[in-house]
C-alpha positions as CSV (number, residue, x, y, z in Angstrom):
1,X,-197.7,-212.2,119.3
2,X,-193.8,-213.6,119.3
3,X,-191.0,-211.5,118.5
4,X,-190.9,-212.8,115.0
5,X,-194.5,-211.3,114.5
6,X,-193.8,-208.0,115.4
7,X,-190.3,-207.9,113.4
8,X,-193.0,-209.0,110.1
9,X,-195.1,-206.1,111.1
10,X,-192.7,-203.5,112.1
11,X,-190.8,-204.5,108.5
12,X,-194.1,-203.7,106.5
13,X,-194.7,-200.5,108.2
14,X,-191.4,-199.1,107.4
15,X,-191.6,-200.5,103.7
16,X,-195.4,-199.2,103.3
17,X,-193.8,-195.5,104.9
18,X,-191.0,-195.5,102.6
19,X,-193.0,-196.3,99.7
20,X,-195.6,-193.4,100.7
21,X,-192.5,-191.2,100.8
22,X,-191.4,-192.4,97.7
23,X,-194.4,-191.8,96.1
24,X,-194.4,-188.3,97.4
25,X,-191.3,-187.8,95.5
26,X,-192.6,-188.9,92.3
27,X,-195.5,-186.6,92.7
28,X,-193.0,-183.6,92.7
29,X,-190.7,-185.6,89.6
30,X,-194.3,-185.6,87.9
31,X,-195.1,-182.0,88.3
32,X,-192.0,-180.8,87.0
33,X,-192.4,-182.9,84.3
34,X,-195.5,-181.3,83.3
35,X,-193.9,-177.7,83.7
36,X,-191.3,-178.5,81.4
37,X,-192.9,-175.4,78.7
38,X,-192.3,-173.4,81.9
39,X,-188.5,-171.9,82.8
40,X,-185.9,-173.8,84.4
41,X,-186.5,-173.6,88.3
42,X,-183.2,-174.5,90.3
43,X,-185.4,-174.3,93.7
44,X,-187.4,-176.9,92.9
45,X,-184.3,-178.9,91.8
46,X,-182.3,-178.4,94.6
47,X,-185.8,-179.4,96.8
48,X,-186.1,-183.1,94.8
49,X,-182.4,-183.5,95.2
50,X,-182.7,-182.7,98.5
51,X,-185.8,-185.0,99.1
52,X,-184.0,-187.8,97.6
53,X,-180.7,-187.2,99.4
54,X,-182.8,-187.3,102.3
55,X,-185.0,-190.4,101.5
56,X,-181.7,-192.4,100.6
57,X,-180.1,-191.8,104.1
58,X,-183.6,-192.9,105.8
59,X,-183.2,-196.0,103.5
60,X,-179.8,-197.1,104.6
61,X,-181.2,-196.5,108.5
62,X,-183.9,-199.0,107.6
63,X,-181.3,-201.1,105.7
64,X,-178.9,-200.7,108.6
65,X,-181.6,-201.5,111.0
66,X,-182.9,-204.8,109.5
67,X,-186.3,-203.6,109.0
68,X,-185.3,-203.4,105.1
69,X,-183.8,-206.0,102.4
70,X,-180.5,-204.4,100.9
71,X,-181.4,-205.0,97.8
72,X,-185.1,-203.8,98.1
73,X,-183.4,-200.4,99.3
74,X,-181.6,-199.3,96.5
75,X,-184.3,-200.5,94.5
76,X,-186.4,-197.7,95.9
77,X,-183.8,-195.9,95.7
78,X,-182.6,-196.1,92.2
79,X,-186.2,-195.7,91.2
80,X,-185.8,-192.3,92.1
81,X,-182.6,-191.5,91.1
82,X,-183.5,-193.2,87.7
83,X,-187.0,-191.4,87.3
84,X,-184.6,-187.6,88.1
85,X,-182.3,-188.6,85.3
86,X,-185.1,-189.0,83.0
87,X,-186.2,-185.6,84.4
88,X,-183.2,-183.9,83.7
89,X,-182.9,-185.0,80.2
90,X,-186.3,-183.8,79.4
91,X,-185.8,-180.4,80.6
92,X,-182.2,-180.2,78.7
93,X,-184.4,-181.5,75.7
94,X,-187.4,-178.8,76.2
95,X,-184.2,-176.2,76.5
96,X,-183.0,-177.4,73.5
């Protein structure tokens, strides 16, 4: 296999891994979502900022590193950050 191979597959590994990480963080979005009737919990905020924080800056290595498109990095991303927003306003709703 040529060096352009392995660059292909080494690229999809790292997307397929951040996705899987991704997806992890939307599992913890989707079960706060579903606690909503249940008190505010700034622990479990702190640990999805936190993961996302932390998911960005792994982003912008892969971004830095060539093994990710810019552009498909804050995609990923802003996902996130988008589906916390929505998160936040539903529990300030539920509050409400």
């Amino acid at each position: 296999m040529n060096v352009s191979g392995v660059t292909e597959l080494l690229q999809e590994k790292v997307l397929r891994l951040l996705k899987d990480d991704m997806d992890k963080i939307q599992k913890l979005i989707a079960v706060q979502k579903e606690n909503l009737t249940t008190r505010k919990c700034p622990v479990y905020e702190e640990v999805l900022d936190t993961q996302i924080y932390g998911f960005s800056r792994v982003v912008d290595f892969a971004v830095r590193a060539g093994l990710v498109e810019e552009n498909e990095g804050k995609s990923l991303v802003k996902q996130l950050e988008r589906n916390l927003a929505l998160l936040y306003e539903a529990m300030e709703r539920a509050e409400g």
